[in-house]
DSSP file (Angstrom, degrees, kcal/mol; ACC not computed):
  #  RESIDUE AA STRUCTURE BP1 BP2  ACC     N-H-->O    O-->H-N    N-H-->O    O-->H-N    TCO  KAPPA ALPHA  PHI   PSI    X-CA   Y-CA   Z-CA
    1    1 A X     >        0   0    0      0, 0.0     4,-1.5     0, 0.0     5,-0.1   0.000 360.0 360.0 360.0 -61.3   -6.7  -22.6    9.4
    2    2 A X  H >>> +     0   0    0      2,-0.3     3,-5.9     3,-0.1     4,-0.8   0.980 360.0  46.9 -19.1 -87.9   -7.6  -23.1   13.4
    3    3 A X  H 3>5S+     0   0    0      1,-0.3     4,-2.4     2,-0.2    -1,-0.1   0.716 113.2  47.0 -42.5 -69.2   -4.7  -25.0   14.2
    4    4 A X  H 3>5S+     0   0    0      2,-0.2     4,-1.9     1,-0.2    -1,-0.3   0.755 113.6  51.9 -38.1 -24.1   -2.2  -22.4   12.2
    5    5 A X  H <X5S+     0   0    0     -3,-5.9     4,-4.7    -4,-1.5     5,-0.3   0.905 107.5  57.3 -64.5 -56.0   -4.5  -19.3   14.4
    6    6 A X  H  X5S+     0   0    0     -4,-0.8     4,-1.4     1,-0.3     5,-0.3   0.869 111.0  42.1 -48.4 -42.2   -3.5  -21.6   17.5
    7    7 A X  H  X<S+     0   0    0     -4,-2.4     4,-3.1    -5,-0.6     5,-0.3   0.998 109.8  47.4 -55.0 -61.1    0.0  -21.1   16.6
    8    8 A X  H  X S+     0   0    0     -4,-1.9     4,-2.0     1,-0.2     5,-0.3   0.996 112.9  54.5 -54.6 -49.0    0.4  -17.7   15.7
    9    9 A X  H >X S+     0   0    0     -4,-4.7     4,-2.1    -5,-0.3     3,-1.4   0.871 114.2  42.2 -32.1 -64.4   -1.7  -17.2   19.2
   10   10 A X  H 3X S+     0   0    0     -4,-1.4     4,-2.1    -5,-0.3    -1,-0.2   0.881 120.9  45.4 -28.3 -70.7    1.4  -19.5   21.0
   11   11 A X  H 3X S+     0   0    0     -4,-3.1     4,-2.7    -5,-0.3    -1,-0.3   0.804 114.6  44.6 -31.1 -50.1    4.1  -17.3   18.7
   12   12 A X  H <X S+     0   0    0     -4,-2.0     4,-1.5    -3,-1.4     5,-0.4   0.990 113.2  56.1 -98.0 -67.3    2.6  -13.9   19.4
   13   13 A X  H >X S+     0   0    0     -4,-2.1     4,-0.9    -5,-0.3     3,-0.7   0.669 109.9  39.0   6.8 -77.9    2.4  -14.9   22.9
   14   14 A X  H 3X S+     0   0    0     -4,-2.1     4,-2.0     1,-0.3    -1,-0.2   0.890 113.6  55.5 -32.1 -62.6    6.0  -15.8   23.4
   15   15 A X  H 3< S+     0   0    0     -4,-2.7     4,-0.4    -3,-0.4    -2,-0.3   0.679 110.1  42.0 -73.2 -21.3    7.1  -13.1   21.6
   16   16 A X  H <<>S+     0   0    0     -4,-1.5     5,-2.6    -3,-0.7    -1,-0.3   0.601 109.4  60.3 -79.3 -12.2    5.0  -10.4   23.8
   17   17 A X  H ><5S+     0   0    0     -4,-0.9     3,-3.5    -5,-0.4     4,-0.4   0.980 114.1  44.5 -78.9 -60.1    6.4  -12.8   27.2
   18   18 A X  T 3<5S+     0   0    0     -4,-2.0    -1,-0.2     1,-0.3    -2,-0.2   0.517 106.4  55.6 -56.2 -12.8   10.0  -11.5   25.4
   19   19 A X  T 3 5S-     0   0    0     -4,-0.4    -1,-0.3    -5,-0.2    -2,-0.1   0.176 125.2 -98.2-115.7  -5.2    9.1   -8.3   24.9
   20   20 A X  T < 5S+     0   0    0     -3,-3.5     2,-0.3     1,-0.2    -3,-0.2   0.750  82.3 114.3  98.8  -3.7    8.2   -7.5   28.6
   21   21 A X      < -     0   0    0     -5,-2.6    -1,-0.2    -4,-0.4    -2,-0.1  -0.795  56.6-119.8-114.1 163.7    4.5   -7.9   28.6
   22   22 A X     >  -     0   0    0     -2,-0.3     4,-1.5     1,-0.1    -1,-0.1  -0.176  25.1-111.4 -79.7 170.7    2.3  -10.5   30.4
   23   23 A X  H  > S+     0   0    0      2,-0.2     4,-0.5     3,-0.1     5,-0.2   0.944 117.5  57.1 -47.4 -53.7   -0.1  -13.1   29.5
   24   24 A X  H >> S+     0   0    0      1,-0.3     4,-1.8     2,-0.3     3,-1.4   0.894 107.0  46.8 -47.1 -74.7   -2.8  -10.7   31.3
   25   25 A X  H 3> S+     0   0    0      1,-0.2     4,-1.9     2,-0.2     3,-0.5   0.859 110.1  49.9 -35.3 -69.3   -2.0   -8.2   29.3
   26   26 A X  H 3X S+     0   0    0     -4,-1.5     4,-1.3     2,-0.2    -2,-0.3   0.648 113.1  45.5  18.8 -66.9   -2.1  -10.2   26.3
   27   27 A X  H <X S+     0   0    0     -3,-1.4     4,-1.6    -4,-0.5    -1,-0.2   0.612 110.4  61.7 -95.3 -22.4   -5.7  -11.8   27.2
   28   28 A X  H  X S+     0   0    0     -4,-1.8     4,-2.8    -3,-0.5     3,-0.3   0.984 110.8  36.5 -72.6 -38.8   -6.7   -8.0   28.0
   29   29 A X  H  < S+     0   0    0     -4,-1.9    -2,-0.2     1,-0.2    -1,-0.2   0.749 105.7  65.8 -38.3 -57.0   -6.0   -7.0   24.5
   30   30 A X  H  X S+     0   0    0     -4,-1.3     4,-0.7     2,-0.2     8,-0.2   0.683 114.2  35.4 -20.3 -54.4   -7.4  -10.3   23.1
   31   31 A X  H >< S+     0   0    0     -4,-1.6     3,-0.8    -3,-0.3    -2,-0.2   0.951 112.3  54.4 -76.5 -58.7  -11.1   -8.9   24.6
   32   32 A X  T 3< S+     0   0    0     -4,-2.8    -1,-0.2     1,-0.2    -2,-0.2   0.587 120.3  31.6 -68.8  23.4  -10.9   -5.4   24.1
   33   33 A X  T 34 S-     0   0    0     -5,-0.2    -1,-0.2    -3,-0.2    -2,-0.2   0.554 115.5-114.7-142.9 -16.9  -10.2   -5.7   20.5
   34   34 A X    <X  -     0   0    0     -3,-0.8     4,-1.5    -4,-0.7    -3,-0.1   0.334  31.8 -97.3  86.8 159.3  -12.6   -9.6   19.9
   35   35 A X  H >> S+     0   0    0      2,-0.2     3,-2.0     1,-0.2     4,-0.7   0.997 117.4  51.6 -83.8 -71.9  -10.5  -12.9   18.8
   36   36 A X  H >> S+     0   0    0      1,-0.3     3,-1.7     2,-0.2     4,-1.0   0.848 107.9  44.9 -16.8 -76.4  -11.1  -12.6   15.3
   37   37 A X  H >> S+     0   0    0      1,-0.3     4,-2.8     2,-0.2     3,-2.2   0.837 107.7  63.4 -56.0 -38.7  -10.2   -9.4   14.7
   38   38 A X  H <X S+     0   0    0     -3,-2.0     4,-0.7    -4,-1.5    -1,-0.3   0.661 102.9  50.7 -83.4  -5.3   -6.8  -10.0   16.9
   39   39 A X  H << S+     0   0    0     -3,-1.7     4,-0.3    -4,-0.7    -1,-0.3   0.346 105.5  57.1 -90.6   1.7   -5.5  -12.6   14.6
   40   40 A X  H XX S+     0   0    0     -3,-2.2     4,-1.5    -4,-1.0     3,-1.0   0.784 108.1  44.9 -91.0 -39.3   -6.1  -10.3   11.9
   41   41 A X  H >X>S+     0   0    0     -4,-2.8     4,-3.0    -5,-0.4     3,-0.6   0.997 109.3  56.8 -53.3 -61.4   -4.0   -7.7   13.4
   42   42 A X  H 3<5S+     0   0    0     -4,-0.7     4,-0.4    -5,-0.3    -1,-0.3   0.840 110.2  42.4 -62.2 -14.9   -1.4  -10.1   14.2
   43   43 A X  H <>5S+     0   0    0     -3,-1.0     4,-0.7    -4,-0.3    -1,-0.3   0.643 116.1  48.8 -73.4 -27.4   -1.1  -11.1   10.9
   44   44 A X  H <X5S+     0   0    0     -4,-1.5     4,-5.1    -3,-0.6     5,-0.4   0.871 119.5  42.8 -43.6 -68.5   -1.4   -7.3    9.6
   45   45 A X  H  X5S+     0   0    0     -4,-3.0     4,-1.6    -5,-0.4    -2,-0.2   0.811 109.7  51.4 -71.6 -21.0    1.1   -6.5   12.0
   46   46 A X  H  4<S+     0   0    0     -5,-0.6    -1,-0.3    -4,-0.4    -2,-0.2   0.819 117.2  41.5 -93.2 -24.2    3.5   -9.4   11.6
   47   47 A X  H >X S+     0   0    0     -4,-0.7     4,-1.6     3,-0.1     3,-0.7   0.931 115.8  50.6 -69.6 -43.6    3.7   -8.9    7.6
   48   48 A X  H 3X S+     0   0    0     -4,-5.1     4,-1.0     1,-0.2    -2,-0.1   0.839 110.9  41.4 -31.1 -63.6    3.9   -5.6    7.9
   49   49 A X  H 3< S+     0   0    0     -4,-1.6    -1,-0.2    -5,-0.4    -2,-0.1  -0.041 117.5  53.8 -87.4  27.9    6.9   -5.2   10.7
   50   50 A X  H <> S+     0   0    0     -3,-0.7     4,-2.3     3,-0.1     5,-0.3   0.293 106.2  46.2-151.4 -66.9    8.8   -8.1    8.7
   51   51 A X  H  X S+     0   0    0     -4,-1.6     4,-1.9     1,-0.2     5,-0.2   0.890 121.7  45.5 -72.0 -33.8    8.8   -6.5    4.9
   52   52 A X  H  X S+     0   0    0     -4,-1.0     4,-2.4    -5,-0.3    -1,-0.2   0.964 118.9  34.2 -81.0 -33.1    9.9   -3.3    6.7
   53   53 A X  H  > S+     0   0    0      2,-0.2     4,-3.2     1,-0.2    -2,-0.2   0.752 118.1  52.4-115.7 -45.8   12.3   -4.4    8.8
   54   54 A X  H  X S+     0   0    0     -4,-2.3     4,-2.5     2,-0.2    -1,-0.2   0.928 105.3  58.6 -50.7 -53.4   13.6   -7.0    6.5
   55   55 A X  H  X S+     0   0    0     -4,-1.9     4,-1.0    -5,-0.3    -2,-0.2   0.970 111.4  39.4 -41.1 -57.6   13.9   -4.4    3.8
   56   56 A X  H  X S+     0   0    0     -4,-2.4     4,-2.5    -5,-0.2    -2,-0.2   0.852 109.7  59.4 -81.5 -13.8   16.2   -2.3    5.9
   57   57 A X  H  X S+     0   0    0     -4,-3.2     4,-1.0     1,-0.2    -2,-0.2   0.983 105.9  49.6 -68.8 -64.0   18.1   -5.3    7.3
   58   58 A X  H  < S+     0   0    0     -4,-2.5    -1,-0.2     2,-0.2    -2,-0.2   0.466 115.3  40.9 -81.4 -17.7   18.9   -6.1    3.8
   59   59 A X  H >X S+     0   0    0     -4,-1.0     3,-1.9    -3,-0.2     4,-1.8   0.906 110.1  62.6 -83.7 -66.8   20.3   -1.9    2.9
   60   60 A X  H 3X S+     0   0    0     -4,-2.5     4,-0.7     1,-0.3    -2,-0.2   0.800 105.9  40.6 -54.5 -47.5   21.8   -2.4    6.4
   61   61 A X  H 3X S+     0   0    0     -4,-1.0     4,-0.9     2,-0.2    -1,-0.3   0.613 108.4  59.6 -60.3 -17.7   24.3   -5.7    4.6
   62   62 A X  H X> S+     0   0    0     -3,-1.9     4,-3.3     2,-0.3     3,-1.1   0.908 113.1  39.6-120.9 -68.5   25.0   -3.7    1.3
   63   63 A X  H 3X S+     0   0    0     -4,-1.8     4,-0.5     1,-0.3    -2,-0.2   0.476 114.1  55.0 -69.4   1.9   26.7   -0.9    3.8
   64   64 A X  H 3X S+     0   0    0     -4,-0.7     4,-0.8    -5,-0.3    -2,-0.3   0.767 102.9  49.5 -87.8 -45.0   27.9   -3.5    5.5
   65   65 A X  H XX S+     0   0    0     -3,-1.1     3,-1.3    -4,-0.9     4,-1.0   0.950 110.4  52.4 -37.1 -76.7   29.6   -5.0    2.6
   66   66 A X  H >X S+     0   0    0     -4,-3.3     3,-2.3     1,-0.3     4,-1.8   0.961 107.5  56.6 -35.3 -54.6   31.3   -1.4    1.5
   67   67 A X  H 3X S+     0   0    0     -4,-0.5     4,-0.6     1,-0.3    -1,-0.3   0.646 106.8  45.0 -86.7  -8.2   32.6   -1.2    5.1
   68   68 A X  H <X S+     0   0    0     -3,-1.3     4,-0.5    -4,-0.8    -1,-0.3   0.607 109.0  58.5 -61.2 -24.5   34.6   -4.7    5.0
   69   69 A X  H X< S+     0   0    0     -3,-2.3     3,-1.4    -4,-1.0     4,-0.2   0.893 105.8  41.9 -79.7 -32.5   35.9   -4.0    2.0
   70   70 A X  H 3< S+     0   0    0     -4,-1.8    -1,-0.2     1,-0.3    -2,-0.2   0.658 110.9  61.4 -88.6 -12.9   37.4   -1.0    3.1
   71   71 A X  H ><>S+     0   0    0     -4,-0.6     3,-1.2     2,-0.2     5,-1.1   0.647  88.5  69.9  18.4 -81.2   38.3   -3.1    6.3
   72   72 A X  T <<5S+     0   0    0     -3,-1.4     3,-0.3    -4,-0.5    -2,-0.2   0.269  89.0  67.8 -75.9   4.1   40.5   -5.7    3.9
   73   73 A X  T 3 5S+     0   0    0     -4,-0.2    -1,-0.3     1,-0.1    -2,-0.2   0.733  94.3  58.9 -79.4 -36.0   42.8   -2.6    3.7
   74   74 A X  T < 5S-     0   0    0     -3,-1.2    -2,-0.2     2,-0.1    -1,-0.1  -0.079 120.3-104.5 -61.4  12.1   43.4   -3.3    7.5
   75   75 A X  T   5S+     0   0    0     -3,-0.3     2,-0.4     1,-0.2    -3,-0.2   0.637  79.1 133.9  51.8   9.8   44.8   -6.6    7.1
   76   76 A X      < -     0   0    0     -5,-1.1    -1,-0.2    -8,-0.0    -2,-0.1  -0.815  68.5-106.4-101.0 149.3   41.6   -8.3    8.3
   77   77 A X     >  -     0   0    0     -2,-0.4     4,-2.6     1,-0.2     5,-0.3  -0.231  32.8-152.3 -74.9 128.3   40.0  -11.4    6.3
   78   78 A X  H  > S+     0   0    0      1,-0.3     4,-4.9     2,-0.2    -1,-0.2   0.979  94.3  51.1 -74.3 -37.9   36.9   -9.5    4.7
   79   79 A X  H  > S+     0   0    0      1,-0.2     4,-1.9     2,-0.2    -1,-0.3   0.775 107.4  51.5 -81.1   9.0   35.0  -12.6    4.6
   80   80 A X  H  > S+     0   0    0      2,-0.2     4,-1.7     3,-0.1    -1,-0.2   0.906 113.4  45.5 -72.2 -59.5   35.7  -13.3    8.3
   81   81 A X  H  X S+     0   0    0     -4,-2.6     4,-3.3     2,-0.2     5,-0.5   0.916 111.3  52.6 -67.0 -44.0   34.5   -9.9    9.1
   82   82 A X  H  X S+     0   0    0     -4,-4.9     4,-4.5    -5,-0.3    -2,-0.2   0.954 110.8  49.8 -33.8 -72.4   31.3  -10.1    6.8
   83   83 A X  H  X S+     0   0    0     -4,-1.9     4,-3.3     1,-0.2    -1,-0.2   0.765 107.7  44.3 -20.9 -54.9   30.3  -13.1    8.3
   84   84 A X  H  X S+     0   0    0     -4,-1.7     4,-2.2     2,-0.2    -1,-0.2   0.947 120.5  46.6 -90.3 -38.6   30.5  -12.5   12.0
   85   85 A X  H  X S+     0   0    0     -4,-3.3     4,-2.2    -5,-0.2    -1,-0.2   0.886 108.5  50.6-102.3   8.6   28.8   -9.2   11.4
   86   86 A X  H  X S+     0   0    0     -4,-4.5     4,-2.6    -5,-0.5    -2,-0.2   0.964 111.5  50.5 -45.7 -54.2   26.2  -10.5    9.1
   87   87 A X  H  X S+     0   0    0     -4,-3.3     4,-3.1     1,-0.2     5,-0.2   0.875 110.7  51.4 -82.7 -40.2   25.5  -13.0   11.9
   88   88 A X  H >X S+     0   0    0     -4,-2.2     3,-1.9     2,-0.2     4,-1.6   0.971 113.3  42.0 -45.7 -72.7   25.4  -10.0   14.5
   89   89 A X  H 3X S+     0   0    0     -4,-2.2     4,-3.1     1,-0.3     5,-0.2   0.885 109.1  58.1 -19.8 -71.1   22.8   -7.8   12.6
   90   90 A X  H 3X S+     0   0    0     -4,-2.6     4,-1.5     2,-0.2    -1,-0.3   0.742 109.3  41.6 -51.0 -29.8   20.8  -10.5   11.7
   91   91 A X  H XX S+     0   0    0     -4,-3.1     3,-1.1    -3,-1.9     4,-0.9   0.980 116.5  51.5 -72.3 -65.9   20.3  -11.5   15.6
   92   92 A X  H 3X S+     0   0    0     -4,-1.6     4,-2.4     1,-0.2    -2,-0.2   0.692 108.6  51.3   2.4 -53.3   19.9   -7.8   16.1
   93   93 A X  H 3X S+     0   0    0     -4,-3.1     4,-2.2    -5,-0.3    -1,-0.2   0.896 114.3  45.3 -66.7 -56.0   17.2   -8.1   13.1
   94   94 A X  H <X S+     0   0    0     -4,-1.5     4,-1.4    -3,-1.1    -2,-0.2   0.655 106.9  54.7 -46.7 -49.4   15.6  -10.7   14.9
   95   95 A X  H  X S+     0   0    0     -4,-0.9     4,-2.1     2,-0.2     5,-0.3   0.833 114.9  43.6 -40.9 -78.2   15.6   -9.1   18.3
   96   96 A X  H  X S+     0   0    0     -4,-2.4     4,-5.6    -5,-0.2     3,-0.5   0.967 105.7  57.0 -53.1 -63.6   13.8   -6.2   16.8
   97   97 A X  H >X S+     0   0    0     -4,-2.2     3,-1.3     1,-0.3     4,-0.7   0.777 114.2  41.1 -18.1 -94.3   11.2   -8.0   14.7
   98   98 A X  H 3X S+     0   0    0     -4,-1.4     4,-0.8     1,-0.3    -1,-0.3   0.747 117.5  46.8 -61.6 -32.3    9.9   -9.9   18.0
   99   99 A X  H >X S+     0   0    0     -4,-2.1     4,-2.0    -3,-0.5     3,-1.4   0.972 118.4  54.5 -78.8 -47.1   10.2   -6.1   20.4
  100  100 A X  H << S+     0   0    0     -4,-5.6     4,-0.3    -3,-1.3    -1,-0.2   0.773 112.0  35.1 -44.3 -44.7    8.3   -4.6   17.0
  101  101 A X  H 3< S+     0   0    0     -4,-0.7    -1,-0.3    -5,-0.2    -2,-0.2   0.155 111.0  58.6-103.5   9.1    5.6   -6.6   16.8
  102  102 A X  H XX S+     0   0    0     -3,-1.4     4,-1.5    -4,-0.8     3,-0.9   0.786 116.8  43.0 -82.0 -61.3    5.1   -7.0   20.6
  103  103 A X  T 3< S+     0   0    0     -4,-2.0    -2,-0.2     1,-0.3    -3,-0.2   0.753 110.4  48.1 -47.7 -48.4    4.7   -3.2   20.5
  104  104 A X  T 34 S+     0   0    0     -4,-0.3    -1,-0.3    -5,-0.3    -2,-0.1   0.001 105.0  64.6-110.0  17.5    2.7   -2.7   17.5
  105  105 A X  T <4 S+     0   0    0     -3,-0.9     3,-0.5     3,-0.1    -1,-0.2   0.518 114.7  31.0  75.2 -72.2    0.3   -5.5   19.0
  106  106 A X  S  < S+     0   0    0     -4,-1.5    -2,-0.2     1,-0.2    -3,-0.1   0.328 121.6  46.4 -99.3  -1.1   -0.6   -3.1   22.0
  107  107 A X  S    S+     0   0    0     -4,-0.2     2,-0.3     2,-0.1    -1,-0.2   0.178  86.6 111.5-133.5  20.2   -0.3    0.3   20.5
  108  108 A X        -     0   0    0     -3,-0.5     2,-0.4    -5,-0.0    -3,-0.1  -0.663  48.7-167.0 -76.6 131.8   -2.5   -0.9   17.2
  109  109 A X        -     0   0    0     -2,-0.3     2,-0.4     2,-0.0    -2,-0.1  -0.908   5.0-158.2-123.6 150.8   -6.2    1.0   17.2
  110  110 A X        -     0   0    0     -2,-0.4     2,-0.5     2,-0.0     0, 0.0  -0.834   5.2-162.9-124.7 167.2   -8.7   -0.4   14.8
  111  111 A X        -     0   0    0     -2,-0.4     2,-0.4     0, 0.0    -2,-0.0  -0.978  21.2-107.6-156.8 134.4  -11.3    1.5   13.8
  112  112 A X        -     0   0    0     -2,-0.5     2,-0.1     1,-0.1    -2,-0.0  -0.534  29.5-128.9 -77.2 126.5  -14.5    0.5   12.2
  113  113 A X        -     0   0    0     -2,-0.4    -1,-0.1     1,-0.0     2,-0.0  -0.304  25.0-113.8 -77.9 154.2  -14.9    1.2    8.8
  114  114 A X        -     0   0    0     -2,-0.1     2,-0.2     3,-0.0     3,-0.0  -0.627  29.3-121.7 -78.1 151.4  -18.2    3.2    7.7
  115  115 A X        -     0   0    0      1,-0.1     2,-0.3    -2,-0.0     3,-0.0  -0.391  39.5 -96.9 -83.7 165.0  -20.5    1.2    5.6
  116  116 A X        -     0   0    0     -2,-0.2     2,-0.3     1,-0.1    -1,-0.1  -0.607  32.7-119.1 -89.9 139.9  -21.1    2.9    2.5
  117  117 A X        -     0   0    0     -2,-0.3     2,-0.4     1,-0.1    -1,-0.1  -0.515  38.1-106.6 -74.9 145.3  -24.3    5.0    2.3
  118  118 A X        -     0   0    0     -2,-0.3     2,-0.5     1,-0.1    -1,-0.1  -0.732  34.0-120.2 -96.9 127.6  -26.5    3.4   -0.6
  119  119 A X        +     0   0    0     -2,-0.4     3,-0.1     1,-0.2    -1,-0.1  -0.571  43.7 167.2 -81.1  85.8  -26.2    6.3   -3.8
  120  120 A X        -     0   0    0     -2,-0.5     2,-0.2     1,-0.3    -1,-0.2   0.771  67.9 -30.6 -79.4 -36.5  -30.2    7.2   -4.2
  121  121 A X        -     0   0    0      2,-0.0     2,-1.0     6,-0.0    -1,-0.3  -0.843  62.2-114.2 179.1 142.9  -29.5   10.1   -6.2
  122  122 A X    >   -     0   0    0      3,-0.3     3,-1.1    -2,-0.2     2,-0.2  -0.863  39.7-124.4-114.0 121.0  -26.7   12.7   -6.6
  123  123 A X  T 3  S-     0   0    0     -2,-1.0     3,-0.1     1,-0.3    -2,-0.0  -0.297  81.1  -5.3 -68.2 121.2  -28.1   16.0   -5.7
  124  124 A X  T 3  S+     0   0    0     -2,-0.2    -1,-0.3     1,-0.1     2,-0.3   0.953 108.7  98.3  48.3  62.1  -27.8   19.2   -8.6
  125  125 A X  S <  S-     0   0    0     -3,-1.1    -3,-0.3    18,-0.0    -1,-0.1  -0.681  86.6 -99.7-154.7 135.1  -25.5   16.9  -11.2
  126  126 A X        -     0   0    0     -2,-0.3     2,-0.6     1,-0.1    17,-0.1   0.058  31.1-130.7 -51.0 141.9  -27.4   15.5  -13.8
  127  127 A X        -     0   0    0     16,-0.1    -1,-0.1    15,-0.1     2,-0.0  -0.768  14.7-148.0-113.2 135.3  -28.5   12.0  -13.8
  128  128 A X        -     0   0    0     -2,-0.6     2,-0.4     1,-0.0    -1,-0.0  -0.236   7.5-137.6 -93.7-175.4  -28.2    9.5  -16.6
  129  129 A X        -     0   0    0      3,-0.1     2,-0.3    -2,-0.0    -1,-0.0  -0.961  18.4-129.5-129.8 138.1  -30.4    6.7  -17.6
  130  130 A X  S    S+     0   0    0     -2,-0.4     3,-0.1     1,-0.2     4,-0.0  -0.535  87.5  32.6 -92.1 165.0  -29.1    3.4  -18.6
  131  131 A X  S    S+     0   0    0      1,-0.3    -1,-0.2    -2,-0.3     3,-0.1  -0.175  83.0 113.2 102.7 -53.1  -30.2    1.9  -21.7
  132  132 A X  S    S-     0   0    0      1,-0.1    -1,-0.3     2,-0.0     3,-0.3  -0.148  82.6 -78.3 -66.4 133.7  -30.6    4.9  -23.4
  133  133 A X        -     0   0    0      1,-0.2     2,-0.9    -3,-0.1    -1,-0.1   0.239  58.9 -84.0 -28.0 160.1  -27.8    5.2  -26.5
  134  134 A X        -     0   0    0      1,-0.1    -1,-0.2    -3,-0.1    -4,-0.0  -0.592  39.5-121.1 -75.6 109.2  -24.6    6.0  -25.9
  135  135 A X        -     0   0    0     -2,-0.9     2,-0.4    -3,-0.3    -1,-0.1  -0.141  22.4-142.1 -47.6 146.0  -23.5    9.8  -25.6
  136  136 A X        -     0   0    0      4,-0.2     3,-0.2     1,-0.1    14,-0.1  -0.687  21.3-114.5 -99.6 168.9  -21.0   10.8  -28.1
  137  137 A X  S    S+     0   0    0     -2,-0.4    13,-1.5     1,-0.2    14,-0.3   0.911 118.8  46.8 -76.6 -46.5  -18.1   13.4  -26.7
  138  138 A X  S    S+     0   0    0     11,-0.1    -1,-0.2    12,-0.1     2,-0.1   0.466  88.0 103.8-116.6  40.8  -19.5   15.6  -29.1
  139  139 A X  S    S-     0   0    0     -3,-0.2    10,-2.5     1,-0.2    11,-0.2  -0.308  89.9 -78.3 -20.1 124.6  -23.0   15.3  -28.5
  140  140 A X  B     -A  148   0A   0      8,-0.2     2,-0.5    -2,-0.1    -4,-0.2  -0.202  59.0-106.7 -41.6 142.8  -25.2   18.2  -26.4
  141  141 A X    >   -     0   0    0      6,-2.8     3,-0.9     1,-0.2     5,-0.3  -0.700  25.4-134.9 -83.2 145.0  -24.3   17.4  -22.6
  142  142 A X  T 3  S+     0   0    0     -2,-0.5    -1,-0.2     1,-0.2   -15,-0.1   0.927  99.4  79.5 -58.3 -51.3  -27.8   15.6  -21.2
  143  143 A X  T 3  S-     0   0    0      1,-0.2    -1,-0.2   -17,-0.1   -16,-0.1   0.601 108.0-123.9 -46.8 -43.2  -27.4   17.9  -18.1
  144  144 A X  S <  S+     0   0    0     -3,-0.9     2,-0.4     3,-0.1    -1,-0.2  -0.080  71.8 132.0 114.8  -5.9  -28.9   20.7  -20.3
  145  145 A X  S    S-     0   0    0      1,-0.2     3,-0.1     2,-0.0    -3,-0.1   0.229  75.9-118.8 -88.4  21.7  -26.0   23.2  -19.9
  146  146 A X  S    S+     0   0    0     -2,-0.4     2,-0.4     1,-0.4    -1,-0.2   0.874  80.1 120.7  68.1  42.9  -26.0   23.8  -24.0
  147  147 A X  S    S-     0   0    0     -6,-0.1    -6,-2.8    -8,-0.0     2,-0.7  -0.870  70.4 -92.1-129.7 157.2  -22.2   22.4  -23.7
  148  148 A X  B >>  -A  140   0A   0     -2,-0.4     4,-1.7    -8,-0.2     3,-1.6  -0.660  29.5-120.7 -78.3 122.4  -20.5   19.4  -25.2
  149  149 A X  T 34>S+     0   0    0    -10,-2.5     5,-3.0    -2,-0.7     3,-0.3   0.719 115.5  52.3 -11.8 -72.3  -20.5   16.5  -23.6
  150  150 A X  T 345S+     0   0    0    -13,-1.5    -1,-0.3     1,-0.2   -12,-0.1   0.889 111.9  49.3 -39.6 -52.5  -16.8   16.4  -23.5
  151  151 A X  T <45S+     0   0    0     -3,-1.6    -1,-0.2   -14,-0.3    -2,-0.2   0.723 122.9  22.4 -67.0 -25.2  -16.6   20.2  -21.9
  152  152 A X  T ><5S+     0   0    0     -4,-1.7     3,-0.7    -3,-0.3     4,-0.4   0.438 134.6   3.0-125.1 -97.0  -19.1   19.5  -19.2
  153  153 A X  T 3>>S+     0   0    0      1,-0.3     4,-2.7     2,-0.2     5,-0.6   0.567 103.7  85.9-117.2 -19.8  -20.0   16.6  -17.9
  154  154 A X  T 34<S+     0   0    0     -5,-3.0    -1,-0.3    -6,-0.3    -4,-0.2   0.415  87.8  54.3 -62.1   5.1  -17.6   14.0  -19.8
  155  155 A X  T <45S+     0   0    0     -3,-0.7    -1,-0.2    -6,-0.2    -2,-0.2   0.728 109.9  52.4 -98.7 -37.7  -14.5   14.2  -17.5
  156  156 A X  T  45S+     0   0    0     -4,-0.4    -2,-0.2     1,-0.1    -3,-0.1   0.740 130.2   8.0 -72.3 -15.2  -16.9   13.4  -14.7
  157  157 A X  T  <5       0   0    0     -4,-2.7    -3,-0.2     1,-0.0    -1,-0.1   0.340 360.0 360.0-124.2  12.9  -18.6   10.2  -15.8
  158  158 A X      <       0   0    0     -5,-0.6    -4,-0.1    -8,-0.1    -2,-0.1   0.393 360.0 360.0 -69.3 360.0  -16.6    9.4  -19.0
């Protein structure tokens, strides 16, 4: 686990030096944001920007496909044409990915989640007791409210 953070650091590194930002920058990020936390984000962000991106690179070949065939009406070799602009896209694809995740790196906000307040008692709705037999659905509701269980209070804790 280490050595694989110390890569992705190296990776994500590189890929922000391509992308136009510094080391500095980088290390400034690294702090405000704690070293833990920035290898979860870079992991976040690098599955994230990958499945999307990937996704539409893969719709982007499909229409790419239609538009060779229609091409091979042009006297040009369809798989000739596939090829060389499969190969384009995909550096294209590549290109983006690294500029995506350079970006979404430095423009990421985290935000602490609130801990959940511990449930002492829920104020005017009736409270049940465990242990006690099982209500039936049509059983008086416990609450008191001379309803059936099922009509009052069984769609909220059934």
């Amino acid at each position: 686990e280490k050595a694989g953070a110390g890569n992705l650091r190296q990776q994500i590194l590189e890929i922000v030096k391509k992308a136009g930002f510094s080391e500095k920058d980088y290390e400034k990020r690294e702090k405000e944001v704690g070293e833990e936390n920035m290898r979860q984000l870079e992991k976040a962000v690098c599955l994230k920007v990958l499945d999307t991106l990937w996704v539409e690179h893969l719709e982007n070949m499909d229409h790419l496909r239609d538009s060779v065939r229609l091409r091979a009406y042009g006297q040009q070799d369809p798989l000739v044409e596939y090829k060389s602009e499969g190969h384009k896209m995909f550096r294209r694809l590549l290109q983006a990915i690294d500029l995506t995740i350079a970006n979404a790196i430095f423009k990421a906000e985290l935000k602490q989640q609130p801990r959940p307040a511990p449930r002492v008692g829920l104020g005017g709705q009736p409270q049940f007791r465990k242990g006690r037999h099982k209500i039936g659905r049509n059983d008086p509701c416990p609450c008191g409210s001379n309803k059936k269980y099922k009509k009052c209070c069984w769609p909220k804790f059934g």
